[in-house]
C-alpha positions in Angstrom: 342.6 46.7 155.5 341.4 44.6 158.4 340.2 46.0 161.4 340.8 44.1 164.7 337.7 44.1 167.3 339.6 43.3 170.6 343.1 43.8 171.8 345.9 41.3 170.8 346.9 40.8 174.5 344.3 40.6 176.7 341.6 40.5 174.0 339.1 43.2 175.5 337.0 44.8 173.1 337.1 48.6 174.2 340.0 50.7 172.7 340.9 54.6 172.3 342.3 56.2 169.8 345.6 57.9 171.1 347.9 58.9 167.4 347.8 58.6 164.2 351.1 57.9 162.3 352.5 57.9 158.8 354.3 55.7 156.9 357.2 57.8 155.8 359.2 55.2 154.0 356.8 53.9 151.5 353.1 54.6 151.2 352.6 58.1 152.6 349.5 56.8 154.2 349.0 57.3 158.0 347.3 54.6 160.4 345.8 55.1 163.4 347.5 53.5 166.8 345.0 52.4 169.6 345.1 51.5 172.9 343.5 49.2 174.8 341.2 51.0 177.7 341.7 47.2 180.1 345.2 46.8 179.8 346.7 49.9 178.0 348.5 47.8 175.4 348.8 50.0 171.7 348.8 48.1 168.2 348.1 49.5 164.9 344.4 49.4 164.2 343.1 49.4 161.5 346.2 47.6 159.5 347.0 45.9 156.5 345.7 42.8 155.8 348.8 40.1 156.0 348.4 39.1 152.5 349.2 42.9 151.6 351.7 43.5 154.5 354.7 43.0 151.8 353.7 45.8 149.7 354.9 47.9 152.4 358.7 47.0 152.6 359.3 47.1 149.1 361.4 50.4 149.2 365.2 51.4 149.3 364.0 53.4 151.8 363.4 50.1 153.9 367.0 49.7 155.1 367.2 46.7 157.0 366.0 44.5 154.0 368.6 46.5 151.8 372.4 45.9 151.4 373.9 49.1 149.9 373.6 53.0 152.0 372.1 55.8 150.1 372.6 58.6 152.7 374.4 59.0 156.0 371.1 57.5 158.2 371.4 54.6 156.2 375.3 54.2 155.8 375.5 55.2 160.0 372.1 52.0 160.4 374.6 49.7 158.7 377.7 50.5 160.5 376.1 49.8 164.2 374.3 47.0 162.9 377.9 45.8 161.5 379.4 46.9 165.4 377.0 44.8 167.3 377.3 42.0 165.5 379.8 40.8 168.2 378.7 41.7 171.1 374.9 40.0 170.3 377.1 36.6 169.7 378.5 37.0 172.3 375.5 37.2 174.1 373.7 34.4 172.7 377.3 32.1 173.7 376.4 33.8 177.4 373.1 31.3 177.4 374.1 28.2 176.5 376.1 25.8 179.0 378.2 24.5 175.8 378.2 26.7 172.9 378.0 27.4 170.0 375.0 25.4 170.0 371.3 25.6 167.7 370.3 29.1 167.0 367.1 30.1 165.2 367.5 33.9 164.1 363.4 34.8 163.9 363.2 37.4 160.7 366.3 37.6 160.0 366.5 39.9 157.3 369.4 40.1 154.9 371.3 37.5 157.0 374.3 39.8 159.1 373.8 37.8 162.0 372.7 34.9 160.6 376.2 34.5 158.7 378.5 36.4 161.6 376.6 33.2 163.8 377.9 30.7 161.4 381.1 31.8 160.9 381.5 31.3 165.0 380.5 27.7 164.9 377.1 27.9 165.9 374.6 26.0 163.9 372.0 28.5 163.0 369.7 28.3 160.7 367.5 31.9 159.7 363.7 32.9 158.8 362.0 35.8 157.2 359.3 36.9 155.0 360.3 39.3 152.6 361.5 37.7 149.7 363.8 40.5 148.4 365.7 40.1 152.3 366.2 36.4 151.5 367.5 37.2 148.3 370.4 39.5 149.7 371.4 37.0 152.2 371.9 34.4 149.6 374.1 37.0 147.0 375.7 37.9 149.8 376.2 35.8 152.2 375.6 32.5 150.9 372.9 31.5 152.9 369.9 29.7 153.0 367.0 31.7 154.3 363.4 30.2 154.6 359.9 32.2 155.0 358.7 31.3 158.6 356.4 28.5 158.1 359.0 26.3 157.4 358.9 26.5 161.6 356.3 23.7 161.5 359.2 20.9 160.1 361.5 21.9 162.6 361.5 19.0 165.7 359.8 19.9 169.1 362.4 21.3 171.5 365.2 21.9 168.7 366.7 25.2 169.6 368.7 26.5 172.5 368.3 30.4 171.8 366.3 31.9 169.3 366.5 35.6 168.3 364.2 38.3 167.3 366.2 41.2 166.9 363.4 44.0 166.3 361.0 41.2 164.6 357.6 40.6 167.4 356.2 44.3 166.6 356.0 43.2 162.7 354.2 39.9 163.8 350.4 40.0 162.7 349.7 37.0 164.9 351.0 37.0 167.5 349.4 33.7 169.5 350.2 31.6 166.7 354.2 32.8 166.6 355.3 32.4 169.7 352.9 29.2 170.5 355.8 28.0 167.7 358.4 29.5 168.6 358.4 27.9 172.2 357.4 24.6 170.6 360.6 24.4 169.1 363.0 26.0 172.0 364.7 23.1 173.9 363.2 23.4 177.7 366.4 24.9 179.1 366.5 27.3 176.3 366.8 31.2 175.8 364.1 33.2 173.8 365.8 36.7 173.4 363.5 39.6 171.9 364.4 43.0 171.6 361.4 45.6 170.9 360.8 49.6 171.0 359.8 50.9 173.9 356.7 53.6 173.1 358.0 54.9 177.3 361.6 56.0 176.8 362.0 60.0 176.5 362.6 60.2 172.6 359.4 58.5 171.8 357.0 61.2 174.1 359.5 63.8 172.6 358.6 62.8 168.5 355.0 61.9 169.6 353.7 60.6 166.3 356.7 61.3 164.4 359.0 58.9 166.4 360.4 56.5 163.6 360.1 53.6 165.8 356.1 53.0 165.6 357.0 52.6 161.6 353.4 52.0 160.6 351.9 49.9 159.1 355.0 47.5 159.5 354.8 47.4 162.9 351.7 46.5 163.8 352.6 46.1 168.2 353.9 48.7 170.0 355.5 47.7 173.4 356.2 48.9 177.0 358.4 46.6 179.5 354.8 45.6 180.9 353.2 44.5 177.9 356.4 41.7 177.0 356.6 40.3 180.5 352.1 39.7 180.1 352.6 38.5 176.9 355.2 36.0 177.4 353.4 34.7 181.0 350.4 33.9 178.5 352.7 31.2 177.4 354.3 30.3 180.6 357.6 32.4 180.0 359.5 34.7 182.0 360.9 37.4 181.4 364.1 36.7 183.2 366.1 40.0 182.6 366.0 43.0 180.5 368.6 45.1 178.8 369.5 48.6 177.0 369.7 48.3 173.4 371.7 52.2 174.2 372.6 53.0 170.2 368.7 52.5 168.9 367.8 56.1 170.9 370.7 57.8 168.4 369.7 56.2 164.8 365.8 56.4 166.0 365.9 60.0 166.7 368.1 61.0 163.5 365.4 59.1 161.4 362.3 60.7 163.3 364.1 64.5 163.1 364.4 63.8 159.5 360.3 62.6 159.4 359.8 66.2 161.3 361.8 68.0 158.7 364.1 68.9 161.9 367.4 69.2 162.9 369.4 66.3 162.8 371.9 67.8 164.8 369.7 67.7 167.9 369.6 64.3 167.4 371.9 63.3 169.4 371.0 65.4 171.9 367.7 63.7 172.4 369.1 60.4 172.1 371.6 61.4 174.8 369.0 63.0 177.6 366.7 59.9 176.7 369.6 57.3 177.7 370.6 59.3 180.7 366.8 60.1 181.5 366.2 55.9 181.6 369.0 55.1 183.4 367.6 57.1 186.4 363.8 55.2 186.4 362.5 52.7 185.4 363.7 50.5 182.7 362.5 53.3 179.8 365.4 53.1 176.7 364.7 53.6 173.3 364.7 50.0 172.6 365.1 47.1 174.8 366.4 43.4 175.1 364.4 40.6 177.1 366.0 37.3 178.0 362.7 34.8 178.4 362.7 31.5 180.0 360.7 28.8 181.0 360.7 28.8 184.7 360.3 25.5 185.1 363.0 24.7 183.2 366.2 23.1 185.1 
């Protein structure tokens, strides 16, 4: 375990304790979440080292490195993953002035989106980690999947979009990832990031039961505030923002199932937090950022 002695974001040295969570899907172990007392950011602290951080996803129980369901949250995960499959390439074709163009999909676990990308023209090319993910996407989808510091060979200003579909919370460093990542987007290109958001309804609701602080493996835990700050560190804009409207409904099945709960009610609380977000603030479940350079032409 390491323990970090300032905040990842603004790098102030005073933090507060505010939960402490549990790893339901692997270790049993709970990890404390702080915040930072300058700029209110949270991140898990203290957390695996990174050398250790792969222990932690090797479960069935992990399902988004895993290719077959073994219950009805895990068959219902793959299913909308499968359904929005479409509508996030058709996104991505949204950002580009001729597409399909170069895509870089940033973690991109067993490859779903990698392959659906491929199959549409585009020429994309994926990244992740876990060695048992990469495995899966070449069994199943034929495909070629690197760990992430092959980034360094890629050419300065390659990429017109690059994805991180529920990747920057795992991130241990941060700096050093997207000082990368943005080396390699071309200068009119699209970063597009999708992260938990700790404000929406169904996270105060669970508290520290709400599946989508997932400790240890995510070791950032976002608000709308906290992306755009990050990003302007870099010189990017956050140049909109998006529901991700389905996460609230599998989120709040897993985290009634970490209560012991009703599943039932799931829905119910995934329902009032959608409708509770659309009236305020940008506060859903999960959310979608589209970031620029706004310099660029």
């Amino acid at each position: 375990m390491i323990h970090l002695d300032h905040c990842p974001l603004c790098r102030n040295e005073s933090t507060r304790h505010v939960l402490t969570c549990q790893d339901h899907t692997v270790s049993g172990k709970t990890f404390p979440i702080v915040e930072c007392e300058h700029c209110g950011f949270r991140f898990t602290n203290p957390r695996p080292h990174p050398d250790d951080l792969g222990q932690y996803y090797e479960s069935e129980d992990y399902t988004p490195h895993q290719d077959t369901g073994q219950n009805v949250i895990d068959t219902l995960y793959r299913w909308v993953r499968h359904y929005t499959l479409r509508s996030k390439c058709r996104l991505i074709t949204t950002l580009v002035d001729d597409p399909p163009g170069r895509l870089l999909d940033f973690g991109c676990g067993t490859g779903e989106f990698l392959a659906h990308c491929q199959s549409q023209g585009w020429d994309a090319r994926g990244l992740d980690p876990d060695e048992t993910a990469r495995t899966v996407a070449a069994r199943q989808h034929g495909l070629t999947v690197e760990p992430p510091g092959r980034l360094r060979d890629v050419p300065s200003g390659h990429f017109d979009v690059i994805t991180l579909w529920h990747v920057l919370e795992h991130v241990p460093d941060l700096t050093g990832t997207i000082k990368a990542l943005k080396r390699t987007l071309a200068p009119s290109g699209t970063l597009v990031v999708a992260v938990p958001n700790w404000l929406s309804l169904d996270a105060q609701f669970y508290g520290e039961d709400w599946a989508a602080y997932d400790v240890p493996r995510h070791l950032s835990h976002f608000r709308p505030r906290d992306v755009r700050r990050l990003f302007a560190r870099f010189d990017l804009d956050v140049a909109e923002v998006r529901p991700m409207r389905l996460d609230a409904f599998y989120v709040s099945l897993l985290s009634e199932r970490y209560q012991g709960g009703w599943l039932l009610r799931a829905p119910f609380v995934a329902l009032c937090s959608a409708l509770w977000a659309a009236q305020s603030s940008p506060r859903h479940s999960a959310q979608l950022y589209l970031i620029r350079d706004p310099t660029a032409p």
